[in-house]
KOLKEDREN-842318 format. One record per residue (C-alpha): residue in one letter; z, y, x. Coordinates in Angstrom, 2 decimals. Example, Ala and Ser with C-alpha at 12.3 -4.5 7.8 and 13.67 -1.06 7.14 Angstrom:
2
type Z Y X
A 7.80 -4.50 12.30 $
S 7.14 -1.06 13.67 $
end
This chain:
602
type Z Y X
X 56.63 -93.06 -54.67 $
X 53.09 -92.73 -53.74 $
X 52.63 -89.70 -55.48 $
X 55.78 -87.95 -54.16 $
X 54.19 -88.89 -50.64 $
X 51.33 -87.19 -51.55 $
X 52.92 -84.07 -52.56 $
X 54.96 -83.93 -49.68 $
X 51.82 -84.66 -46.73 $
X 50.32 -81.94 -48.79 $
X 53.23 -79.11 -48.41 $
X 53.68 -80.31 -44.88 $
X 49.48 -80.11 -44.31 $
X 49.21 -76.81 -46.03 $
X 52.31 -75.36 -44.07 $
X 50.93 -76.28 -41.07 $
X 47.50 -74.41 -41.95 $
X 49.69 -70.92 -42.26 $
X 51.13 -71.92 -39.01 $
X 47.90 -72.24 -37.51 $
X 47.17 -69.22 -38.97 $
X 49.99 -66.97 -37.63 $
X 49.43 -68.81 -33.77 $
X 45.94 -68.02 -33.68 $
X 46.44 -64.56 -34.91 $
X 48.12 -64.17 -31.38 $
X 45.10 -65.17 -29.73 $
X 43.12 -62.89 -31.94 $
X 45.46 -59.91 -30.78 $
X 44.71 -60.65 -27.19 $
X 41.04 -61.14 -27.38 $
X 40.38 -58.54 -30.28 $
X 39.25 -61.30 -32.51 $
X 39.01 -60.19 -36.05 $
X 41.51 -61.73 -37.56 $
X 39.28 -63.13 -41.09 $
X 36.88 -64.87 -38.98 $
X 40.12 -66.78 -37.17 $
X 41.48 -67.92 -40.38 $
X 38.43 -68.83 -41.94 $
X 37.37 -70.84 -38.63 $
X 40.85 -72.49 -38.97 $
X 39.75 -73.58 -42.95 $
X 35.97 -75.26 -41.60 $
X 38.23 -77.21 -38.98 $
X 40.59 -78.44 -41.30 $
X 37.96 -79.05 -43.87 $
X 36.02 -82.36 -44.82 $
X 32.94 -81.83 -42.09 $
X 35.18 -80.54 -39.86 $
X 38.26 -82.44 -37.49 $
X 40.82 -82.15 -40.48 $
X 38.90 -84.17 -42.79 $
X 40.63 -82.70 -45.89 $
X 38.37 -82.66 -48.98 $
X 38.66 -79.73 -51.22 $
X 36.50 -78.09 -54.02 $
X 39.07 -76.57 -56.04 $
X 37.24 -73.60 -57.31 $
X 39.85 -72.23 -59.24 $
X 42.88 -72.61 -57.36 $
X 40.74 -70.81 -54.22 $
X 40.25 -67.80 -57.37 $
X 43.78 -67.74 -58.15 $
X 44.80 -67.51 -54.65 $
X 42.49 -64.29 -54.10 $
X 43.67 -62.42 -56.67 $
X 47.06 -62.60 -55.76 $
X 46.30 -61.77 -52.28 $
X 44.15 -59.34 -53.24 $
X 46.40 -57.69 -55.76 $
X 49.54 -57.63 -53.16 $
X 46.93 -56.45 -50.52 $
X 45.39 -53.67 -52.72 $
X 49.08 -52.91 -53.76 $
X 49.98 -52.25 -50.47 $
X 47.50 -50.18 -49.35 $
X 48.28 -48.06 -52.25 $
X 51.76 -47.98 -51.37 $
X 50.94 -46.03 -47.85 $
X 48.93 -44.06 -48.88 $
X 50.00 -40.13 -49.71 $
X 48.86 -38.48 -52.72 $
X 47.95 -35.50 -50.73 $
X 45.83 -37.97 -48.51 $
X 44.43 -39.29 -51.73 $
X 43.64 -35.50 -53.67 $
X 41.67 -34.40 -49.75 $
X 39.07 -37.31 -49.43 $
X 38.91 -38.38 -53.49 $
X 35.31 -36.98 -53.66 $
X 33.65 -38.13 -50.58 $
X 35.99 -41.80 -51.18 $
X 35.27 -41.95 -54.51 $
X 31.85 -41.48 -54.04 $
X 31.20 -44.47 -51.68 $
X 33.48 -46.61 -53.79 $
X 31.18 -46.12 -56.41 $
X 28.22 -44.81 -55.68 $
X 27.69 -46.09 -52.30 $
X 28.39 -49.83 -53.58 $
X 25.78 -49.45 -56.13 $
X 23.44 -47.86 -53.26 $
X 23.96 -50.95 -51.00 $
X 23.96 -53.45 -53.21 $
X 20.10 -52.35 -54.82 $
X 19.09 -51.95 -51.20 $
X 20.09 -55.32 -49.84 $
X 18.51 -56.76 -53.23 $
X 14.60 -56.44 -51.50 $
X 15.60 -58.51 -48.54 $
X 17.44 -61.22 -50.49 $
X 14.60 -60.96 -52.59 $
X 11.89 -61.85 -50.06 $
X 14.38 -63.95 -47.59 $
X 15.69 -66.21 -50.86 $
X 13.55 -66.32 -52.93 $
X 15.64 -65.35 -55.78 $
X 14.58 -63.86 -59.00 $
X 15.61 -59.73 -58.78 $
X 19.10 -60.44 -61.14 $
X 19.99 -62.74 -58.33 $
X 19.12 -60.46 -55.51 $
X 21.39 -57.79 -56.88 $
X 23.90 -60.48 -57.21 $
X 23.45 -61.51 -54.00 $
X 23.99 -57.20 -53.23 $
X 26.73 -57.03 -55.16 $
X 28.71 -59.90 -53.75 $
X 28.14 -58.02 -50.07 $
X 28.92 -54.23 -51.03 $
X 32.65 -54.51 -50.89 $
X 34.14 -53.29 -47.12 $
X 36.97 -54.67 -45.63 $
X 38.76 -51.79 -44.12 $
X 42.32 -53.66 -43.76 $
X 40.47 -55.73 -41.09 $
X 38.77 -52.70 -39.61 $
X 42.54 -50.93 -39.33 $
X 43.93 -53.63 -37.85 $
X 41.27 -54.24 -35.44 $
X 41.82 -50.28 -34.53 $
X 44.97 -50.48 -33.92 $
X 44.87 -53.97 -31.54 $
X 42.65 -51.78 -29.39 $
X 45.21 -48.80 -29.58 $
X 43.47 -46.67 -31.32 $
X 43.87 -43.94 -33.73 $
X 41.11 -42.31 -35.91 $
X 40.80 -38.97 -36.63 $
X 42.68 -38.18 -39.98 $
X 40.02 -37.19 -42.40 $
X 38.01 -40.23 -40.93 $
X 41.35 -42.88 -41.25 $
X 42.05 -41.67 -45.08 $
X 37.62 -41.55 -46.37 $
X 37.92 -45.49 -45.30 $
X 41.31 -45.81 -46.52 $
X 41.01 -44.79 -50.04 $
X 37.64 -46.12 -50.00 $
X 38.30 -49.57 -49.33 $
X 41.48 -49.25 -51.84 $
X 39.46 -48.13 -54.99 $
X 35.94 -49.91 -54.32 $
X 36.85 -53.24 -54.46 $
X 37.22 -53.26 -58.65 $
X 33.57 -51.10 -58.69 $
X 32.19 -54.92 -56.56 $
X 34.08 -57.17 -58.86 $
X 32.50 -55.31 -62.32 $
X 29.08 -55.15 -60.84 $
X 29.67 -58.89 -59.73 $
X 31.07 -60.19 -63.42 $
X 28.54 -57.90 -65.41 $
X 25.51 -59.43 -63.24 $
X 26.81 -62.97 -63.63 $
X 26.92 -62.44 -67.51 $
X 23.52 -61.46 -67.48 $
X 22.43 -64.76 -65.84 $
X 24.52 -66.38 -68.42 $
X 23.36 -64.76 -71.13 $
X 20.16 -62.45 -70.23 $
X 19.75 -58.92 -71.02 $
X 22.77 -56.80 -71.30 $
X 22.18 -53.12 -72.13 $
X 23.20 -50.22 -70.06 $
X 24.64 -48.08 -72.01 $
X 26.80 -51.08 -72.68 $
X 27.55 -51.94 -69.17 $
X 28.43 -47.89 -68.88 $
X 31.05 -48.05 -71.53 $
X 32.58 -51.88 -70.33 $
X 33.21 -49.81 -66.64 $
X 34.44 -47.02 -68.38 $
X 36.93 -48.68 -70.95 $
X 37.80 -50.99 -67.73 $
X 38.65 -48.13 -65.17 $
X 40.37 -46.18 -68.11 $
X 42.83 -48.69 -69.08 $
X 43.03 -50.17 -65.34 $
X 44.17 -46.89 -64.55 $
X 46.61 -46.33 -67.19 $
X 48.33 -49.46 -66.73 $
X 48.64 -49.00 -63.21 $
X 49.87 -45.67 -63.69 $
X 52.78 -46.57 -66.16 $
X 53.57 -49.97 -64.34 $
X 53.97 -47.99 -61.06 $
X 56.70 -45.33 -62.85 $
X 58.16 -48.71 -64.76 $
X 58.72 -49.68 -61.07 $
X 60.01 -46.56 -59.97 $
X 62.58 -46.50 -63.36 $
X 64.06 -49.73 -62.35 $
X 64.81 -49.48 -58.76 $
X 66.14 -46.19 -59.28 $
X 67.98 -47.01 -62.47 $
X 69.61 -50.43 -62.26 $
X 71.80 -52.09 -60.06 $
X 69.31 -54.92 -58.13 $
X 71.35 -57.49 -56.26 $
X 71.58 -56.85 -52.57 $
X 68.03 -58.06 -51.33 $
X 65.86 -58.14 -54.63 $
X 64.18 -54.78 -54.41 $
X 61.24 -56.25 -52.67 $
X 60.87 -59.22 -54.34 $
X 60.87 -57.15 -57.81 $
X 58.18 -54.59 -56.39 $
X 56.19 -57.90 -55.49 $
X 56.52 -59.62 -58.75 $
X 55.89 -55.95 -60.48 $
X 52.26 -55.44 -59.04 $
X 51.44 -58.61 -59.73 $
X 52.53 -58.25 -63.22 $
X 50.36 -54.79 -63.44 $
X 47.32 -56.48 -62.26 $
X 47.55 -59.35 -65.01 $
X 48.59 -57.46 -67.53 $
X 45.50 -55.33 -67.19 $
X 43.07 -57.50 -66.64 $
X 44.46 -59.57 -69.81 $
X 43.90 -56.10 -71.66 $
X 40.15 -56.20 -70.10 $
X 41.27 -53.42 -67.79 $
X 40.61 -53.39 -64.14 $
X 43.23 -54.79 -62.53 $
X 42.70 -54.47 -59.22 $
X 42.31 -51.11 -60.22 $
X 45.93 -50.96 -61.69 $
X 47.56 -52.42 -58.69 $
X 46.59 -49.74 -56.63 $
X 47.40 -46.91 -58.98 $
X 50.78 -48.67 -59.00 $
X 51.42 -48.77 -55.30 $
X 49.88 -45.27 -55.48 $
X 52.99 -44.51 -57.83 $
X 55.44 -46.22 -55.97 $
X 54.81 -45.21 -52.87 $
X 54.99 -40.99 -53.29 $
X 58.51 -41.76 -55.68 $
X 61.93 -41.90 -54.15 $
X 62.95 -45.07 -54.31 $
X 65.82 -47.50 -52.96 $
X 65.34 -49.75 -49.82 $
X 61.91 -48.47 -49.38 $
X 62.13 -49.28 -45.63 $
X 62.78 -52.92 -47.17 $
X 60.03 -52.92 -49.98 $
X 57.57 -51.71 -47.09 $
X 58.37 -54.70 -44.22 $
X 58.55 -57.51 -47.70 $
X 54.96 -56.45 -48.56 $
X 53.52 -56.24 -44.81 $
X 54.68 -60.23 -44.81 $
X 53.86 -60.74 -48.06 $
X 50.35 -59.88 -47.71 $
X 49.71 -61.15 -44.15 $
X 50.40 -64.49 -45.92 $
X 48.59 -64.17 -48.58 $
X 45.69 -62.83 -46.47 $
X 46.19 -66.12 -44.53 $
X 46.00 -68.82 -47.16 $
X 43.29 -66.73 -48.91 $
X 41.11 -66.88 -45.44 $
X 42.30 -70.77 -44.82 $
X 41.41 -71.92 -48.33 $
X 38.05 -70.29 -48.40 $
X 37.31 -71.46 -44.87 $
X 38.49 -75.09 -46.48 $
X 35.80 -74.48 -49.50 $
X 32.43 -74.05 -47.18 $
X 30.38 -77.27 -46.66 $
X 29.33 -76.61 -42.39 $
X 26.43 -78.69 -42.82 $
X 24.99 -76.36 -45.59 $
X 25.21 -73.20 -43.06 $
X 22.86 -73.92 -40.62 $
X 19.87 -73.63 -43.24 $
X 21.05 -70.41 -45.16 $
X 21.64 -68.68 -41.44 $
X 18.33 -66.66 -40.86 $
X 17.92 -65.46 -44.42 $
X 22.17 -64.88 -44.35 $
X 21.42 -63.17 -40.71 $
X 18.16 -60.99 -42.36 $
X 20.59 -59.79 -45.70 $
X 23.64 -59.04 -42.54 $
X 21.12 -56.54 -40.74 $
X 20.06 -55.13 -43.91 $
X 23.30 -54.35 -44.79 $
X 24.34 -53.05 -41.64 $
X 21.29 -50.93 -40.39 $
X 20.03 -49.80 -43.47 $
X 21.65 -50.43 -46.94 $
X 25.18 -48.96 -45.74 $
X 24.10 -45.99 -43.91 $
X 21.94 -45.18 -46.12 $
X 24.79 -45.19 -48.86 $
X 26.99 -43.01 -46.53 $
X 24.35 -40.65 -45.72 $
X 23.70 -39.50 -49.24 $
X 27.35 -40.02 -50.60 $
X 28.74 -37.76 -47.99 $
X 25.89 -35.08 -47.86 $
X 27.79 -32.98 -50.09 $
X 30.50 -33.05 -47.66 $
X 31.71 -31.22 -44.47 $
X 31.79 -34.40 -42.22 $
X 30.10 -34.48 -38.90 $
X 26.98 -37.32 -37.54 $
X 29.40 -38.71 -35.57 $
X 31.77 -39.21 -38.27 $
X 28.75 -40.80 -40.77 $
X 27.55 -42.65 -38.37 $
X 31.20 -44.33 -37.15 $
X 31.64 -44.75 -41.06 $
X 28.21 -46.71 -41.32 $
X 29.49 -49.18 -39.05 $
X 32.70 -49.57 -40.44 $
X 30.84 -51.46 -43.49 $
X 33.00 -54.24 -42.46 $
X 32.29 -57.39 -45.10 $
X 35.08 -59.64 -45.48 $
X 37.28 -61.40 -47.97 $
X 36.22 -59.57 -51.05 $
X 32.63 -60.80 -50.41 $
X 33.59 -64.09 -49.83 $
X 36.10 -64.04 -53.19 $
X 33.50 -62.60 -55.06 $
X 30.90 -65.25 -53.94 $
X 33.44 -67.59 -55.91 $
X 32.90 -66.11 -59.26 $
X 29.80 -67.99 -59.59 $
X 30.88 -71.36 -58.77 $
X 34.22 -71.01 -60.58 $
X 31.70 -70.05 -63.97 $
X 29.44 -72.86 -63.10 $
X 26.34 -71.06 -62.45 $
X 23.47 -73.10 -61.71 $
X 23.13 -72.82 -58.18 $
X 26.21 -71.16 -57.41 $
X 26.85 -72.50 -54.03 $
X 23.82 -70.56 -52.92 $
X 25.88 -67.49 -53.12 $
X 28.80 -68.36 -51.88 $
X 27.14 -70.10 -48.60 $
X 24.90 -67.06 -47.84 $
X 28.39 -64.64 -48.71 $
X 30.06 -66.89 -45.99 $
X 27.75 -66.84 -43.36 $
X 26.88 -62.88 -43.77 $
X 30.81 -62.00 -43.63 $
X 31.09 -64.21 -40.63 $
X 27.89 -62.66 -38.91 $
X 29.34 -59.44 -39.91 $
X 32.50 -60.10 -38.04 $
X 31.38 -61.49 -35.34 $
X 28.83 -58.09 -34.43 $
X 30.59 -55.61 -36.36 $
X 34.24 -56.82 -35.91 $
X 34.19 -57.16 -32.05 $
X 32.32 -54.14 -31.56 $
X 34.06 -51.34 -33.99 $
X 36.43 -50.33 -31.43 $
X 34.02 -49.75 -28.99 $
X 31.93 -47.40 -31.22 $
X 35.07 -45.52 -32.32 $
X 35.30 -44.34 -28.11 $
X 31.68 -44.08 -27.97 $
X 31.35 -41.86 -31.21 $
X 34.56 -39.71 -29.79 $
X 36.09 -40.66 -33.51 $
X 39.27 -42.57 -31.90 $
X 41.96 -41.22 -30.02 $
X 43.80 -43.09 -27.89 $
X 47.42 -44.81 -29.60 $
X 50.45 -46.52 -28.36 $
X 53.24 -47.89 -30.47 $
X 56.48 -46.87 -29.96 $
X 59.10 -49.46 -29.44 $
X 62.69 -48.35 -30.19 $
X 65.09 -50.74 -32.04 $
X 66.08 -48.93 -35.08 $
X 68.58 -50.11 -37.40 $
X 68.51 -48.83 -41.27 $
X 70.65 -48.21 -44.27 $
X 70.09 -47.48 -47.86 $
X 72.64 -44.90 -48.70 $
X 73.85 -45.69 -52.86 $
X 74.24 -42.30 -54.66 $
X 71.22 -40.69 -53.24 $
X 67.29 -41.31 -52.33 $
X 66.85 -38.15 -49.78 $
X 68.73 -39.72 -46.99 $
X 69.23 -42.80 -45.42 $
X 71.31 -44.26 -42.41 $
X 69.17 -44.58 -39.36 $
X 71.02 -46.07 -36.27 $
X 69.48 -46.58 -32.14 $
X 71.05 -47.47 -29.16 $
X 70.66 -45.02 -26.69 $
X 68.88 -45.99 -23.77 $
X 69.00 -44.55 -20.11 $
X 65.30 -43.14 -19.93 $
X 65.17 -41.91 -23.59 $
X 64.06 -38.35 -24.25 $
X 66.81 -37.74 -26.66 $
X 69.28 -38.36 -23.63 $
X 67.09 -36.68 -20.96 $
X 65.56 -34.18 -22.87 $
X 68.07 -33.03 -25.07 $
X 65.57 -32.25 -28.29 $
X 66.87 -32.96 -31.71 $
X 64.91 -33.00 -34.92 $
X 66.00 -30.39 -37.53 $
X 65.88 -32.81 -40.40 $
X 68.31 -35.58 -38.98 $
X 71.86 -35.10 -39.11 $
X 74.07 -37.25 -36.27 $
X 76.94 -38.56 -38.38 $
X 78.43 -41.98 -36.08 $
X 78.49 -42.66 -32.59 $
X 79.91 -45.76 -31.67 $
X 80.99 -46.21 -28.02 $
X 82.78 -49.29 -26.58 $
X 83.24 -51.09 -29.55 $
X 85.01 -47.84 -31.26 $
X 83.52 -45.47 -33.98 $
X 83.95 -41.65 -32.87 $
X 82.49 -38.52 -35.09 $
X 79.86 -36.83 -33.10 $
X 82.85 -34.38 -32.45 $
X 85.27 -36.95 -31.13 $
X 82.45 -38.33 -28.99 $
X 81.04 -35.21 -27.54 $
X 78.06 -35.95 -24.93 $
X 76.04 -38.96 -25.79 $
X 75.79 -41.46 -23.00 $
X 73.51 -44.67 -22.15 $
X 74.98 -47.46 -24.11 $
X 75.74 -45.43 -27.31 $
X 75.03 -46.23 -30.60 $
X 74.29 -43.44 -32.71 $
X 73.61 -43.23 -36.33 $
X 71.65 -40.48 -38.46 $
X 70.97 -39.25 -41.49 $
X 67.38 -38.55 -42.14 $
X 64.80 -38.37 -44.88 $
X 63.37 -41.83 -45.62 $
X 60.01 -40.61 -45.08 $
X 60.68 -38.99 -41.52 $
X 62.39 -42.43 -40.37 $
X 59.56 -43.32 -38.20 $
X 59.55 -40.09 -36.15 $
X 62.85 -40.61 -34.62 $
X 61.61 -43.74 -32.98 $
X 59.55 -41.35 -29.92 $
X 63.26 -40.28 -29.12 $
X 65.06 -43.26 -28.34 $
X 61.83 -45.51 -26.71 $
X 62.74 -45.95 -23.30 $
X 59.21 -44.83 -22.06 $
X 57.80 -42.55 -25.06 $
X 54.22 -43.16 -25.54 $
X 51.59 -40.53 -24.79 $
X 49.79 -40.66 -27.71 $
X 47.69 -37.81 -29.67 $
X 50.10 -36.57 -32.09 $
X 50.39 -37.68 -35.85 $
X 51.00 -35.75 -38.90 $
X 53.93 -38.10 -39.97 $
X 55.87 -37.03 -36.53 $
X 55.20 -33.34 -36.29 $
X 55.17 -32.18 -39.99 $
X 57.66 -29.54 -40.51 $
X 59.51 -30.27 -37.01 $
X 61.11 -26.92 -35.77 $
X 62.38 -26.66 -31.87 $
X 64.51 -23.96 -30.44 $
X 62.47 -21.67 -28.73 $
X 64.77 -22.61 -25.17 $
X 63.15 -25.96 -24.77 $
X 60.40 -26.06 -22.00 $
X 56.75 -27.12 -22.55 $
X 57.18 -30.62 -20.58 $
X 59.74 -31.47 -22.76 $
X 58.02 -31.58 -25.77 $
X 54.66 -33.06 -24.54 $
X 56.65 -35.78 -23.11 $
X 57.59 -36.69 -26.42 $
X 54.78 -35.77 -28.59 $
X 51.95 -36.58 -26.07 $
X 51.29 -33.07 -25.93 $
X 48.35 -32.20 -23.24 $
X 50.41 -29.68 -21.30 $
X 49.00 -28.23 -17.96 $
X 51.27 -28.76 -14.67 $
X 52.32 -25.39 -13.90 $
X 53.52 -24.80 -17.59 $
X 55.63 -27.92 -18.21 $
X 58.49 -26.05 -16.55 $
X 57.64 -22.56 -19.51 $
X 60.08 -22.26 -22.18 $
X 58.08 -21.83 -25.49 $
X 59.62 -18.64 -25.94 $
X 58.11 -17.16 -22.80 $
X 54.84 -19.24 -23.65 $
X 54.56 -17.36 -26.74 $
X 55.36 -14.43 -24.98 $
X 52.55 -14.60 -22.20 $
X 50.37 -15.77 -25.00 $
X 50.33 -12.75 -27.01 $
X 49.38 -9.85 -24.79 $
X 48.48 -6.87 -27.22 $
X 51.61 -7.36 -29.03 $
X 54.86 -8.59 -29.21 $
X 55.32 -12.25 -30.92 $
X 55.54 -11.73 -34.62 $
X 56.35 -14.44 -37.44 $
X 53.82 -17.28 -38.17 $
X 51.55 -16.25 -34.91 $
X 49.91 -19.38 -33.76 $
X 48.83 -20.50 -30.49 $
X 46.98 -24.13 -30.70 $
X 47.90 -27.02 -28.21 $
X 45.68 -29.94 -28.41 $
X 45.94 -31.70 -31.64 $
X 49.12 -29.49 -32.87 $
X 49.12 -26.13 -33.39 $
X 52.91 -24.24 -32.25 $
X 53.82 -21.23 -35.24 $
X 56.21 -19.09 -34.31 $
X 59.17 -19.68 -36.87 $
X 61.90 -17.24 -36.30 $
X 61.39 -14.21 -33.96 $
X 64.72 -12.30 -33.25 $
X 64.37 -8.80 -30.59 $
X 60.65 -9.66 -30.05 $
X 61.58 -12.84 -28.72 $
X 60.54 -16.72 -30.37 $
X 63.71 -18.20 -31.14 $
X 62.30 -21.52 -33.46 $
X 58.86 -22.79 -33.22 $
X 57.19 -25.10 -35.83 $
X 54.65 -27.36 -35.23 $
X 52.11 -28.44 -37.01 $
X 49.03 -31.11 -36.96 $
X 45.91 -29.46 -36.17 $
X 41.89 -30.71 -36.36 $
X 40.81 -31.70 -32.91 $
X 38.72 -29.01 -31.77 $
X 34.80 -29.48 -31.63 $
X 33.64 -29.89 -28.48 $
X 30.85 -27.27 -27.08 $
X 27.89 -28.11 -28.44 $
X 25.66 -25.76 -24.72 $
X 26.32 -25.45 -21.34 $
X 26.48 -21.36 -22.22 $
X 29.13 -22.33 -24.59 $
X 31.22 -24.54 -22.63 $
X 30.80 -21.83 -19.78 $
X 32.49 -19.13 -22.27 $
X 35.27 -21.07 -23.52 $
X 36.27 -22.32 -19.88 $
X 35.98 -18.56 -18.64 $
X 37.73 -17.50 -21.61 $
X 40.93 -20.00 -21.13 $
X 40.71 -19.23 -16.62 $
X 40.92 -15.71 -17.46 $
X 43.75 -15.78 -20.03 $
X 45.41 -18.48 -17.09 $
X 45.27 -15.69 -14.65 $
X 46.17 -13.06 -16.52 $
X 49.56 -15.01 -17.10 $
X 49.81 -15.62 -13.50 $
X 49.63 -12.14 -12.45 $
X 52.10 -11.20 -15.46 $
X 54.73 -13.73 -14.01 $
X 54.38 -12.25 -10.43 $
X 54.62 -8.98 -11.60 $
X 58.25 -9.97 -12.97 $
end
């Protein structure tokens, strides 16, 4: 009986830990607290120096924990992102995945070197643990201080942080085998990455489509589509790294996959895995907080604090300086990228892999790894959102919050069932813009189903249902919130969205977030475009930028804009003189006036 006790105070201890976890990530929200340094604070409480008291040096369980985290983490993030996003920033991505982690982790070696006193195998070990970033905290952190970073910015640090983490691990493994077992030769250590990214990749690439073929081709039961894509990536990622592949590699070629296929309940698969990998982000953070000894901290801090500033003054800029010199990307952009060299749980997982080998010495590593990563929180983590304003790379973002109900459709992947409840102050209801691409099929009213036909003019307290591309879901939500956010606008809302050329400026800055001058909210577009073009009537495809969108002229009947298009434009650079910013504001007064007299001359 004993033992079943035991068992039993454990589930109910380690349940209690996630709980922990998910309370204090709403204190975290509110003060801007990165959310790794929470968790692992909540593991050195609950630990043996700390007021939990619980003993625990299981090594290998702490492993096995990470690298399902970190394959359902790296899974998802492949599963966002678009291959299109993927193709644009591959070089300058791929670069710093590579490249830069190899760039930071021989400049970070000297100080270790000198602050350790470590022989130079160890210093680069000590390099390599710390040259992984941790961008999921750095999004998350962005996005609790609503904001948004520019697009080329958001997908360099997204792709980065999804394919560098398997370039860390090697570098760690291969450095760890050469303490092991001295000298290991180059070219051999060339041909191990190779062979490992080569069938990492492959695997990933036919798991993915295996993925794909089964969701698409057999009947799940109601509800197991997310559990399968789950149990599927983590499947990939030990498959290949029982094949000596990269694993972590092949899980994110297999989100990759999955997530730019049509698939069923993709809305489903997507809300499973954000859970899924909060969790596992959670007990990953609590058990590695759990495996630090406190009273070993205090003594590794200055050297720990000496490697930090190397690492974030020196070693990573220096790495994103020379990986994205061949690249069109702005100081301000570098720089913000510099000090998004975020450390976090891949450093501190990595710092594992010598204690779980039993490497002489190996809690060295993993006590400088976990006082760096904290440091690196703690300066970096509190502090990124502020350099995003001060660097002019974030724009400002609020969430929209509409209740939206969905519906896998069986028989076809191009559409889906998308239901709101219409609210009084909702732009579809005020406004009167619809999207081209949704199709209003239901409207139920007083506990009766109508046909848009039988129901005629939606009213507050409606329920309507659409169909709509899976992949456009999320841009019906600005026109059912009951106060649409103004936010910059976001590829995902504005891509191929056509208007009719009736509806008035205000209108559709109200619900895009559109800056639109005072005395032209009230200007149809047609007549915009009209004004707009002076030396000649509006033709097909002319384009007139707004802000962060650009409006094309779709269909022009008689001289006169009947659709208009919009699509997501580069924010403009700012004038760099005072002659310059003279000329452009002259430039935009005059064309001002020159619509003003146009309208009184009407």
């Amino acid at each position: 009986m004993a033992s079943i006790d035991s068992v039993s105070i454990t589930i109910l201890f380690g349940a209690v830990l996630v709980l922990a976890g998910i309370m204090s990530s709403l204190v975290a929200l509110r003060f801007g607290a990165p959310l790794l340094l929470v968790f692992l604070v909540v593991g050195l409480l609950a630990g043996e120096s700390g007021i939990g008291g619980v003993k625990f040096d299981d090594v290998r369980t702490a492993y096995t924990v990470g690298c399902v985290a970190l394959g359902l983490i790296l899974f998802d993030g492949g599963l966002r992102t678009k291959f299109a996003t993927f193709r644009n920033v591959l070089g300058p991505a791929g670069l710093l995945a590579t490249v830069g982690v190899l760039i930071s982790a021989t400049l970070t070696a000297p100080m270790a070197l000198w602050m350790l006193g470590t022989t130079w195998t160890e210093s680069l070990l000590v390099g390599a643990v710390m040259a992984s970033t941790d961008a999921a905290a750095v999004f998350f952190l962005l996005h609790a201080k609503g904001l948004r970073l520019r697009p080329r910015v958001s997908a360099t640090l997204e792709v980065e942080s999804g394919i560098n983490d398997p370039f860390a691990i090697f570098l760690t493994i291969v450095l760890v085998e050469i303490l092991f077992s001295g000298h290991k030769p180059w070219n051999e250590i060339a041909s191990l990455l190779i062979e490992k990214a080569v069938l990492g990749g492959l695997i990933g690439w036919l798991g993915g489509h295996a993925m794909v073929l089964v969701l698409n081709k057999l009947e799940l039961p109601q509800g197991m589509h997310a559990p399968f894509v789950a149990a599927g990536a983590l499947v990939t990622f030990g498959l290949a790294e029982a094949m000596h592949g990269s694993g972590f590699l092949a899980v994110y070629i297999a989100g990759l996959v999955v997530g730019n296929r049509e698939t069923r309940a993709h809305s489903t698969i997507v809300t499973f895995l954000d859970a899924a990998t909060w969790l596992a982000q959670i007990a990953m953070f609590v058990l590695l907080g759990l495996l630090a000894w406190p009273e070993r901290l205090p003594q590794r801090l200055l050297p720990a604090l000496m490697v930090a500033l190397m690492l974030m003054l020196i070693a990573r800029p220096a790495a994103v300086m020379l990986c994205l010199a061949p690249f069109r990307f702005s100081m301000r952009e570098k720089l913000f990228i510099s000090w998004v060299g975020l450390r976090g749980a891949v450093s501190v997982f990595l710092a594992a892999v010598p204690m779980l080998v039993g490497l002489p010495g190996a809690h060295f590593y993993f006590d400088v790894a976990f006082v760096v990563v904290m440091l690196s929180l703690a300066i970096q983590g509190w502090t990124i959102a502020d350099a995003a304003r001060f660097l002019r790379i974030g724009m400002p973002r609020t969430d929209v919050d509409a209740r939206r109900t969905e519906l896998d459709l069986p028989g076809t992947l191009k559409q889906e069932l998308v239901g709101y409840a219409v609210v009084a102050d909702s732009p579809y209801l005020r406004r009167g813009v619809k999207p081209s691409w949704a199709k209003l099929t239901l409207v139920v009213r007083d506990d009766r189903v109508h046909t848009p036909e039988e129901a005629a003019e939606i009213r507050a307290g409606d329920h309507v249902y659409f169909l709509a591309p899976p992949d456009r879901v999320q841009a019906l939500d600005r026109f059912f919130a009951e106060r649409p956010p103004q936010a910059a606008a976001d590829a995902n809302l504005v891509e191929d969205f056509f208007v009719p050329g009736e509806i008035t400026l205000g209108a559709l800055g109200e619900i895009y977030g559109l800056p639109i001058p005072p005395e032209d909210a009230q200007t149809p577009l047609a007549d915009y475009f009209a004004l707009y073009f002076i030396k000649h009537a509006p033709r097909p495809n002319d384009v007139i930028p707004l802000g962060p969108v650009k409006l094309v002229a779709h269909t022009v009947t008689n001289e006169r804009v009947m659709t208009v298009g919009l699509q997501l434009a580069e924010p403009e650079r700012p004038p760099r003189s005072f002659l310059e910013k003279v000329f452009v504001r002259g430039r935009r007064g005059a064309r001002r006036a020159w619509a003003w007299l146009r309208r009184r001359g009407r």
